[in-house]
C-alpha positions as CSV (number, residue, x, y, z in Angstrom):
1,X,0.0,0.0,0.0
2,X,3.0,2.4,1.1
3,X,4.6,1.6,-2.2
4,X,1.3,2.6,-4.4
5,X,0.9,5.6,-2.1
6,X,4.5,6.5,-3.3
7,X,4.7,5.5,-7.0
8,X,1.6,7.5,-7.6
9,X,2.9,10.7,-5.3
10,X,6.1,10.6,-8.1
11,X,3.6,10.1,-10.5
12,X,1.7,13.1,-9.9
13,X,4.9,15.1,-9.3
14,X,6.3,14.3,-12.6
15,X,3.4,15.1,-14.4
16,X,3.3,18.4,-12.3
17,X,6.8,19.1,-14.1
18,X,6.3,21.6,-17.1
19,X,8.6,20.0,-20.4
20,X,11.8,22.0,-20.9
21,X,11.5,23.6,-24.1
22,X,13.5,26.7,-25.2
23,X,10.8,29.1,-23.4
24,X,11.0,26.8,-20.4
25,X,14.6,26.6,-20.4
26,X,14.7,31.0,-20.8
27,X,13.4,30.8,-17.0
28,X,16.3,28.2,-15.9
29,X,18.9,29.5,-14.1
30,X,20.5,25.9,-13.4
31,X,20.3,22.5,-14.6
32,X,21.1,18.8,-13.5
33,X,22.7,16.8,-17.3
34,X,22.3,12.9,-16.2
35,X,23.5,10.3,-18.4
36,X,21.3,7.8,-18.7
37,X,23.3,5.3,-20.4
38,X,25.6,3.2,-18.5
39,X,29.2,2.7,-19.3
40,X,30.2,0.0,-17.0
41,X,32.6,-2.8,-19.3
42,X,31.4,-0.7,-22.4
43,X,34.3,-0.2,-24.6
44,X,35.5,-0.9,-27.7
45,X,32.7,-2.7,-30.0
46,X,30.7,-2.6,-27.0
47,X,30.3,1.4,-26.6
48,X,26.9,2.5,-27.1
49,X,25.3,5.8,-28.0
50,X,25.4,7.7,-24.7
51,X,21.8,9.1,-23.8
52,X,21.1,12.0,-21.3
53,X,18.0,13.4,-19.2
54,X,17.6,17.0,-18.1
55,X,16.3,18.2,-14.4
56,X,15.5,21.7,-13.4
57,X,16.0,20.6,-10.1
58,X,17.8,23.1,-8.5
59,X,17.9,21.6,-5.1
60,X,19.6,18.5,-6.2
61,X,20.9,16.2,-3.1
62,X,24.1,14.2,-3.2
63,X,24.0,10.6,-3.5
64,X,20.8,11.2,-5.1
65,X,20.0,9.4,-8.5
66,X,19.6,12.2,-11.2
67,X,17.5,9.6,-13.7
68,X,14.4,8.9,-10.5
69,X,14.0,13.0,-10.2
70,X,11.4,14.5,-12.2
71,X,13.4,14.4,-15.9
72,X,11.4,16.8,-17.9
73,X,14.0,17.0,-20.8
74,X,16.3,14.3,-23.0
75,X,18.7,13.9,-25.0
76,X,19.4,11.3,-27.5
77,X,23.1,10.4,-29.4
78,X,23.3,9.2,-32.9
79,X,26.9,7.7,-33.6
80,X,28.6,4.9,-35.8
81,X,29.5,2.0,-34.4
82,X,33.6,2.7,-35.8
83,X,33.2,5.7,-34.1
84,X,32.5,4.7,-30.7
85,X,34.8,2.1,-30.8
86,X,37.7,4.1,-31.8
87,X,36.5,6.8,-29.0
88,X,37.8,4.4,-26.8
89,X,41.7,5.2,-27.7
90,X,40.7,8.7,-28.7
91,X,38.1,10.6,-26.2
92,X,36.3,13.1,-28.8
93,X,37.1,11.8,-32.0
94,X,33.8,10.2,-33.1
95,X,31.1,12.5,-35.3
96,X,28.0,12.6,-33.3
97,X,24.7,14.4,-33.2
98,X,23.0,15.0,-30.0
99,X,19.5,15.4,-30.6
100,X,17.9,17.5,-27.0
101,X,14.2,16.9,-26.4
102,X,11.1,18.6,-24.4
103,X,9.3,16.6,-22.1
104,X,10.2,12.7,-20.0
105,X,12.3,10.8,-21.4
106,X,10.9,7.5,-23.2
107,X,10.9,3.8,-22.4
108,X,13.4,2.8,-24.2
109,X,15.5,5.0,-22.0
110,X,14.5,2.9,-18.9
111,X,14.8,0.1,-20.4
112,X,18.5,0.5,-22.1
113,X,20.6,-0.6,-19.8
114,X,19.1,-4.2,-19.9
115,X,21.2,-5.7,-22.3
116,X,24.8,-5.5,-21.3
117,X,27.5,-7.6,-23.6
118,X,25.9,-6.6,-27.0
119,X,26.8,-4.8,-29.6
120,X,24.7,-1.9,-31.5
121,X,24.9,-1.7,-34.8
122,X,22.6,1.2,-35.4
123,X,23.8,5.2,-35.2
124,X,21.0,5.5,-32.1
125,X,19.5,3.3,-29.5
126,X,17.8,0.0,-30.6
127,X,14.7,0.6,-29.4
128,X,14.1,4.6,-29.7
129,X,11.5,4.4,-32.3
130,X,11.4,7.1,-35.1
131,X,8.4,9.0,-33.1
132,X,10.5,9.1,-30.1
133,X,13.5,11.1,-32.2
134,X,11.7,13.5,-33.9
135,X,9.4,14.3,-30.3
136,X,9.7,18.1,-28.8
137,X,13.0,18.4,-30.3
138,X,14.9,21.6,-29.0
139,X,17.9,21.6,-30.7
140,X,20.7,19.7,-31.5
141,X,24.6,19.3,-30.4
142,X,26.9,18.2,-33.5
143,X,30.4,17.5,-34.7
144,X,32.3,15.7,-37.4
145,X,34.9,13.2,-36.5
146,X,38.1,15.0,-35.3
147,X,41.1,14.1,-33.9
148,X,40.5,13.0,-30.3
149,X,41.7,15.5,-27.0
150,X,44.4,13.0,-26.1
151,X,45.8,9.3,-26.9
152,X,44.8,7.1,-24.3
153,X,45.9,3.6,-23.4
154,X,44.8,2.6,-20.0
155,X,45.2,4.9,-17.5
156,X,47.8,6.7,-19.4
157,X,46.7,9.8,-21.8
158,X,49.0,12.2,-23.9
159,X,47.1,15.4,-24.6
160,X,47.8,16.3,-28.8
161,X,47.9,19.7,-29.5
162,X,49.4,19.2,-33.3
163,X,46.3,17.5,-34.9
164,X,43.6,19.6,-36.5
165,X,40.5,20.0,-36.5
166,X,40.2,19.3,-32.4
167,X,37.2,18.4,-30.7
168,X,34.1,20.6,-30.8
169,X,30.5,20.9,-31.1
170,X,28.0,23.1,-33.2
171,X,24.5,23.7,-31.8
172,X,21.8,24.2,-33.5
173,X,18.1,25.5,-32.4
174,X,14.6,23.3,-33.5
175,X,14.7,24.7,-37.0
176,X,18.7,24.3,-37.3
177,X,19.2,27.4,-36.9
178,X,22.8,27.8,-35.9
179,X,23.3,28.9,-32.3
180,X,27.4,28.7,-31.8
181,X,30.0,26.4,-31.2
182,X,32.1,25.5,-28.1
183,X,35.6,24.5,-29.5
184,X,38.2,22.3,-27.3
185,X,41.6,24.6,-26.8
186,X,44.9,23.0,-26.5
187,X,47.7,25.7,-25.8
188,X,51.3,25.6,-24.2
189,X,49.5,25.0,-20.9
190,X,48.3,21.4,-22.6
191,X,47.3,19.7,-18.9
192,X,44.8,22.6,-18.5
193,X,41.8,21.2,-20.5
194,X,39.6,24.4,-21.5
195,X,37.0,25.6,-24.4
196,X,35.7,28.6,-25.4
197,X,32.6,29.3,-26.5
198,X,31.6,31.2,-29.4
199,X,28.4,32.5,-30.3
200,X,26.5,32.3,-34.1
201,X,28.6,35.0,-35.7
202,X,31.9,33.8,-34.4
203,X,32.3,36.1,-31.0
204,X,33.8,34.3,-28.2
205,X,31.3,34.6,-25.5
206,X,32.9,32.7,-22.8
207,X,36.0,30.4,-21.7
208,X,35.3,27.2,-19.9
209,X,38.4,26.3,-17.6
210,X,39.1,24.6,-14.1
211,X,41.2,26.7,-11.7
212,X,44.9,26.7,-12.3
213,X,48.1,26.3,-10.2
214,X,51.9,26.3,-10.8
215,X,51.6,29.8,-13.1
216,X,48.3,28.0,-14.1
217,X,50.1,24.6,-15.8
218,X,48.3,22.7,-13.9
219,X,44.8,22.0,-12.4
220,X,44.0,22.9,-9.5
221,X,41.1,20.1,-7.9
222,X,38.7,21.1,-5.7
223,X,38.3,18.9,-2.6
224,X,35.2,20.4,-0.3
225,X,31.8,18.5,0.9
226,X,29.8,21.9,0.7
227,X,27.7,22.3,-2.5
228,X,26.2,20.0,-4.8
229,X,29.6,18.2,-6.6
230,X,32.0,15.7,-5.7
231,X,34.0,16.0,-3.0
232,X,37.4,15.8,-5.0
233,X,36.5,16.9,-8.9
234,X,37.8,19.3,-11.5
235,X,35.0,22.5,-12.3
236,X,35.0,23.6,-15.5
237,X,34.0,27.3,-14.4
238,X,32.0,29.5,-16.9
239,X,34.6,32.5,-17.6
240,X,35.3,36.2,-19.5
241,X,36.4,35.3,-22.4
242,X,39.3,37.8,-22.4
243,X,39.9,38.7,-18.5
244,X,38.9,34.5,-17.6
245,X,37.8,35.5,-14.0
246,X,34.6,33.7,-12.9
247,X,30.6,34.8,-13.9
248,X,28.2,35.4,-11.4
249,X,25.3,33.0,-11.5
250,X,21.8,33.9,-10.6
251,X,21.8,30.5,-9.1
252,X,22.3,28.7,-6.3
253,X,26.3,28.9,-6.6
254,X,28.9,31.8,-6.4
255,X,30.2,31.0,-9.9
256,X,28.5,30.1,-13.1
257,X,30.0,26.7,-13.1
258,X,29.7,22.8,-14.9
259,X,30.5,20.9,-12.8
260,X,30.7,17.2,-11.8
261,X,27.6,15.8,-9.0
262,X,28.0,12.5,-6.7
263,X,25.0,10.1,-7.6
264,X,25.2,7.5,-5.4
265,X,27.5,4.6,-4.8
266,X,25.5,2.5,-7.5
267,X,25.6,5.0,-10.3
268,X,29.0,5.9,-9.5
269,X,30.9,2.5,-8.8
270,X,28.2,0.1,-10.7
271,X,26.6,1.6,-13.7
272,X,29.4,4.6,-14.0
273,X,26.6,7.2,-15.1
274,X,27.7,10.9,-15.0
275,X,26.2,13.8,-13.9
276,X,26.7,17.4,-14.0
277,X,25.5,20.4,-12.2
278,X,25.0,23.5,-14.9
279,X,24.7,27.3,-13.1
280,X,24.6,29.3,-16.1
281,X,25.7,32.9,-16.1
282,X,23.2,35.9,-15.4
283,X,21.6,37.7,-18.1
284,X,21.7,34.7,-21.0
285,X,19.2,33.9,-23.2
286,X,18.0,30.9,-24.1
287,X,19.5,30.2,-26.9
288,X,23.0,30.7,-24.8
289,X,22.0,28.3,-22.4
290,X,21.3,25.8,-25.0
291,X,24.3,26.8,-26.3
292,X,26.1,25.8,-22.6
293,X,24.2,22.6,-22.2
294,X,26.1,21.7,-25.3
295,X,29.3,22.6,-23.5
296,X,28.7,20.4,-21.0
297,X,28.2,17.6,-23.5
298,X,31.2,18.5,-25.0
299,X,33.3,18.5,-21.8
300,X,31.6,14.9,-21.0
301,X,32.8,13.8,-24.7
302,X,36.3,14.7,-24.2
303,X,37.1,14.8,-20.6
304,X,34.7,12.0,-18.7
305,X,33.6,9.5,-21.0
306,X,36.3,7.4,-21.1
307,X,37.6,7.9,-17.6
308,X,35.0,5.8,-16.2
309,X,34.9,6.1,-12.1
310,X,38.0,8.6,-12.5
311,X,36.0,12.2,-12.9
């Protein structure tokens, strides 16, 4: 009785949850991105496409599981099989088209993770019908294939700086119109992952980057059990893009930040699902905050994927 008393209390409170479209998301001052693929022994032939759901929860919980809140946005990936296999040596080399939806996620979301040693063969999930990918669509995240943000074999990575073009990812609104672009950087300070972000015309709007140390050659970590992330993880915050200090947020944080959340002991050390807090900067659009969520994406792509429990 207890458990019917619950199921249809969520039940209620999901449906209470308006769908994030691009009005909906003009109101958002923060959001929670939740992969909703797991990546436990996925590599090689045996990488999916990596789907995400969006929360406007804004008092998200630690240890909390992102995917049971009230998901009132998604995101589907559409990828080649060669291209997920080779993003196994080469985080952020694969082309890829993230497709961002309105509304909850669909069953075969929930139901993804069931099969575990297969292979996909199709660009998108086996079971996301054609209805399902053209439903509420937002806007889209895309790239060509690239050369990846590093060379990685194990636990060992070389960051490459001499291969062009480098990760990045164009974003698009409902009617593919183009937003702008967040492009990977790789300077002389090459350990210092970091993006920029430019808008439609080609204006840098913003610069993502973790906080520096040793004359900024090195990342600095943050290791704190205040505020919604990880106790020991790497913020990528939301900068100038000429000074680099910090944006304000209207949010709940000091900075405008992405950063990485703790889920819980089952996402983190079972399935190995990722999740990120987004505070976006004051004053943006919503077109710029689509433009971020792709940012985070992109960051995910390149920096986490392939690290499994390591972010």
């Amino acid at each position: 009785m207890s458990r019917y008393i619950k199921s249809s209390a969520e039940s209620k409170l999901l449906e209470a949850v308006e769908p994030l479209t691009i009005d909906r998301l003009n109101e958002k001052e923060e959001l929670i991105l939740a992969q909703s693929t797991s990546q436990c022994c996925r590599c090689c032939c045996l990488q999916k496409s990596i789907n995400w759901v969006l929360s406007e929860q804004d008092n998200f919980e630690p240890g909390t599981n992102p995917f049971d809140s009230p998901n009132n946005g998604w995101i589907h990936e559409e990828s080649s099989l060669l291209g997920r296999w080779c993003s196994w040596i080469m985080p952020g080399c694969r082309a890829v088209k993230y497709v961002q939806h309105a509304g909850a996620p669909p069953e075969a979301l929930k139901g993804e993770n069931d099969d575990w040693c297969t292979v996909q063969r199709n660009v998108y999930t086996e079971r996301l019908t054609e209805a399902d990918r053209g439903a509420s669509i937002v806007g889209t995240h895309e790239k060509e294939c690239t050369c990846g943000y590093c060379f990685k074999f194990g636990d060992i990575t070389f960051p490459v700086c001499n291969c062009f073009p480098l990760p990045y990812l164009e974003t698009k609104d409902a009617k593919g119109v183009n937003v702008g672009k967040t492009v990977y950087i790789c300077d002389m300070c090459c350990f210092v992952p970091k993006f920029d972000v430019f808008d439609a015309s080609g204006k840098k709007k913003f610069r993502l980057r973790p906080d520096t140390c040793v004359c900024g050659m090195c990342v600095r970590f943050r290791c704190s059990r205040g505020g919604k992330g990880k106790c020991c993880r790497v913020p990528f915050l939301v900068r100038d893009p000429h000074t680099h200090q910090p944006l304000i947020t209207a949010g709940n944080e000091k900075h405008a930040v992405i950063d990485t959340l703790w889920s819980g002991w089952k996402n983190e050390c079972c399935s190995q699902k990722n999740a990120y807090h987004l505070a976006f900067p004051s004053g943006l659009s919503a077109e710029e905050k689509l433009l971020l969520t792709g940012s985070g994406l992109l960051i995910d792509l390149t920096m986490f994927e392939q690290q499994q429990d390591d972010n």
